[in-house]
N, C-alpha and C positions, 0 to 999 in steps of 0.2 A: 162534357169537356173537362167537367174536375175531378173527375175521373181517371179519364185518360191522363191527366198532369201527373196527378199523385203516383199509377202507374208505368211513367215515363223510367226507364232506369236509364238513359243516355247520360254519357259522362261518369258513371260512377264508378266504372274500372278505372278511369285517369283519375281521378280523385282518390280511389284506396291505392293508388299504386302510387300517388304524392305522397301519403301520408306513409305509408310505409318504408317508401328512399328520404324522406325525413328521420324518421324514427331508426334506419341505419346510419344515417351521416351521424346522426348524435351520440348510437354505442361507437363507430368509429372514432370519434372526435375524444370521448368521455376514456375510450382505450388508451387510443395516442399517447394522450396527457397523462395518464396510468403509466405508461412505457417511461414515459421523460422522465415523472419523478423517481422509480427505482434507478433509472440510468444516474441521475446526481446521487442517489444516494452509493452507488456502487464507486463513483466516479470519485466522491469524494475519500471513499474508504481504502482506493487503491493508490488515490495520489499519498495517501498519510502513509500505507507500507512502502511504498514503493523510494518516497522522499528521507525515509528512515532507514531502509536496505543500503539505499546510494549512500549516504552520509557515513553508513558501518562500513561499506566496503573500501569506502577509499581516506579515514579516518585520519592516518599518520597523514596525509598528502590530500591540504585541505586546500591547497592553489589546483587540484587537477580539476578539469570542465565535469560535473556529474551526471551527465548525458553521455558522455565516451567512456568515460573512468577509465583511461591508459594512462598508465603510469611507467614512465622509463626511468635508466639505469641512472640520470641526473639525480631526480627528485630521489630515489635509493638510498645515494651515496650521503646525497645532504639531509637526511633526514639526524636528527639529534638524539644523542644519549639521553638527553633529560628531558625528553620530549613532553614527561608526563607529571614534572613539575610543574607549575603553575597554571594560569587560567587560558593562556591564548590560543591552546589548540583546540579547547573548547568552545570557546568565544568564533574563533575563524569557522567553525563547522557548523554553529548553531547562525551565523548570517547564514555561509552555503546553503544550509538546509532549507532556511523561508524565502529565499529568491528563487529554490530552485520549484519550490513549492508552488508559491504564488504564479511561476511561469509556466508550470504543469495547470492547476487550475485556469489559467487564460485560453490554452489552445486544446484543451479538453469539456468544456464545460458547452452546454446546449442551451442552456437558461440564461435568463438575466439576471446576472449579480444585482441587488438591492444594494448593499455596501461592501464595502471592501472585505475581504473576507481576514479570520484572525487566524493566524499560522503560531503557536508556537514548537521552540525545538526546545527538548532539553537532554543532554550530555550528559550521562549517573556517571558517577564512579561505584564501581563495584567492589572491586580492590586496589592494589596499585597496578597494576598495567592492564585491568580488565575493565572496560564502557561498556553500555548501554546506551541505543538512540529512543529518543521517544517525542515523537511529532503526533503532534495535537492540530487537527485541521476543523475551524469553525465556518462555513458558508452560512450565507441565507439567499434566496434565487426564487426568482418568480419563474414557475415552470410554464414552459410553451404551450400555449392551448388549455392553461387553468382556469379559465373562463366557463369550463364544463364541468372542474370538480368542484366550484360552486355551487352547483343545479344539484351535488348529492350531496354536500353540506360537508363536504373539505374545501380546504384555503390554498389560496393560488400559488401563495406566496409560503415556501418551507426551508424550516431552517437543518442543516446536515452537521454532524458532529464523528470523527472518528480518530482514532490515535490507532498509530503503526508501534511496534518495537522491531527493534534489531540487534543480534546484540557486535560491536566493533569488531574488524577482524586487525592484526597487527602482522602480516606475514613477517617483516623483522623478525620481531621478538620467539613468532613458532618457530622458525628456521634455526634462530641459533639458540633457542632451546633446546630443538630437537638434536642439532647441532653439540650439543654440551653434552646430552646424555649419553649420545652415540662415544664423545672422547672419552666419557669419565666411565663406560662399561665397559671400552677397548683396552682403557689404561691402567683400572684394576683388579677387574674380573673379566678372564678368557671367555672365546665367545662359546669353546666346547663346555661351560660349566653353565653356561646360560640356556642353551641346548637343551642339555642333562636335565635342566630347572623345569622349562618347557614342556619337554615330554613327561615330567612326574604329574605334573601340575594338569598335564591334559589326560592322562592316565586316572588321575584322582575325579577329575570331573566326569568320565563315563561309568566310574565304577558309581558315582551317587546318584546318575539317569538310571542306570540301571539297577539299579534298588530301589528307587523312587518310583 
């Protein structure tokens, strides 16, 4: 009879077949939670470009929503000469930037925020009518299902760090820039002498490909 016991193999295929849908739920599990934390990390790297683009694009016109970024012929007309005098259009754009930030991370995010997450904006001056945005995004998130990157000796809890740049766009000031060169080329030099300039200028560039 002790024989025949030790010889028994009954039950042993539902035994290695438990043991083995164990040992899947767990690479499952161990994946999952691998997936979630690159997702914060990507998550966080695209709200910091993404909240830094919005802020460059709509720059002069720091009352427009930066979810729609329309801007009509109103906000245009009132926008100011001296726009870029003083601190308040950098000031109005660096709030825009961490509310609109803080409210990108709320309905993007998978994890649980641990605390509040640290947004900053800051507005360079480059020259006199040329910005820079540069949003600096600090989370820290307990990722979903990090109960499993314990078991390989990572932490559940991770903290995400990314900064966007952008650099301001002012269509104003390119407009009647562009605007100024076109009068002051029309109104001292013909446009047949500009022509003339043109074709030497591109005559000289294929003679030096073609020596080169």
């Amino acid at each position: 009879m002790r024989r025949r016991f030790i010889r028994d193999e009954s039950g042993s295929l539902m035994l290695d077949g438990m043991i083995a849908m164990l040992i899947t739920i767990m690479l499952l599990v161990f994946l999952m939670s691998i997936g979630f934390l690159f997702y914060q990390q990507w998550m966080v790297s695209n709200i910091a470009n993404d909240t830094a683009t919005r802020i460059a694009q709509s720059y002069v016109y720091p009352n427009t929503d930066p979810v729609i970024g329309y801007v009509n012929v109103e906000l245009m007309d009132n926008v100011s000469l001296f726009r870029y005098l003083g601190d308040d259009l950098e000031r109005e754009n660096e709030d825009k930037g961490e509310k609109y930030a803080a409210w990108s991370l709320g309905i993007s995010s998978l994890a649980y925020p641990v605390s509040d997450p640290e947004i900053e904006v800051d507005v360079v001056s480059d020259s006199l009518a040329r910005r820079h945005v540069e949003v600096t995004v600090r989370a820290e998130y307990e990722i979903p299902l990090g109960g499993a990157l314990q078991y390989f000796g990572l932490d559940k809890t991770m903290t995400y760090e990314a900064t966007g740049y952008a650099v301001c766009m002012d269509l104003l000031d390119y407009i009647n820039t562009v605007d100024t060169v076109k009068t002051l080329s029309e109104d001292t030099i013909s446009s047949k002498f500009l022509g003339a300039a043109n074709s030497f200028l591109g005559m000289i560039d294929k003679l030096k490909d073609l020596f080169s």
